[in-house]
C-alpha positions in Angstrom: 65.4 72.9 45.9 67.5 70.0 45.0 71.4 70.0 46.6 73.9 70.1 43.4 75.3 66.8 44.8 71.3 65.4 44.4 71.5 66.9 41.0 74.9 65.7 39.9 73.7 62.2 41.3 70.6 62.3 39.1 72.4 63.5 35.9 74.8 60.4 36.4 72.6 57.6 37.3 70.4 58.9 34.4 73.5 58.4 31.7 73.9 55.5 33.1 70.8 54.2 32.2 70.4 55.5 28.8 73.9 53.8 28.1 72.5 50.1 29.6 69.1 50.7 27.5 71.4 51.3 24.4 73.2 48.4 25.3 70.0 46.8 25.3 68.6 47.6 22.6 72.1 46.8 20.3 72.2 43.0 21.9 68.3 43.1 20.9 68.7 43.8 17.2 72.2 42.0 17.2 74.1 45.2 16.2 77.8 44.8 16.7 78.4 48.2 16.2 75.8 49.4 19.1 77.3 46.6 21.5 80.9 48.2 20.9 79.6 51.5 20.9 77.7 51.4 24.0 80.4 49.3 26.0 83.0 52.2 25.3 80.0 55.2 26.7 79.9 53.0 29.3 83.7 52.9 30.2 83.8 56.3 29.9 81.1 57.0 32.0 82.8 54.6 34.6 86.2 56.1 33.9 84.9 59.8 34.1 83.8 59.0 37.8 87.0 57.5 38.6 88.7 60.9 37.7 86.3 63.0 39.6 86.7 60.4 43.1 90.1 60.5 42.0 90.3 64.7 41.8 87.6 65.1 45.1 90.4 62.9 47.4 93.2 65.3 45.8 91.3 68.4 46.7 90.7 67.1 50.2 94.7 66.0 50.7 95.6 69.7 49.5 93.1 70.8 52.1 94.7 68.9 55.3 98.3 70.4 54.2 
């Protein structure tokens, strides 16, 4: 059985991708709207794990006190 770590890892990587094959496919057919659409998943996605390293190194501070 897969960790939930492995799993949260997978679920992740696997946005990831479908947001660069969007991408991909909006610079493909020229489609502004998919372009801006895609970039701003893929800032959240990046921001999203910012927040949750951000929130895992708060846990562990509150942890040492």
């Amino acid at each position: 059985m897969l960790s939930k770590q492995t799993i949260n890892r997978l679920i992740i990587i696997g946005f990831m991708v479908l947001v660069g094959f969007c991408l991909a496919k909006a610079i493909y057919h020229q489609s502004v709207m998919g372009i801006i659409l895609a970039l701003t998943s893929l800032g959240a996605g990046i921001y999203f794990l910012y927040m949750v390293a951000k929130a895992n190194e708060e846990m562990k501070r509150e942890e040492i006190r």
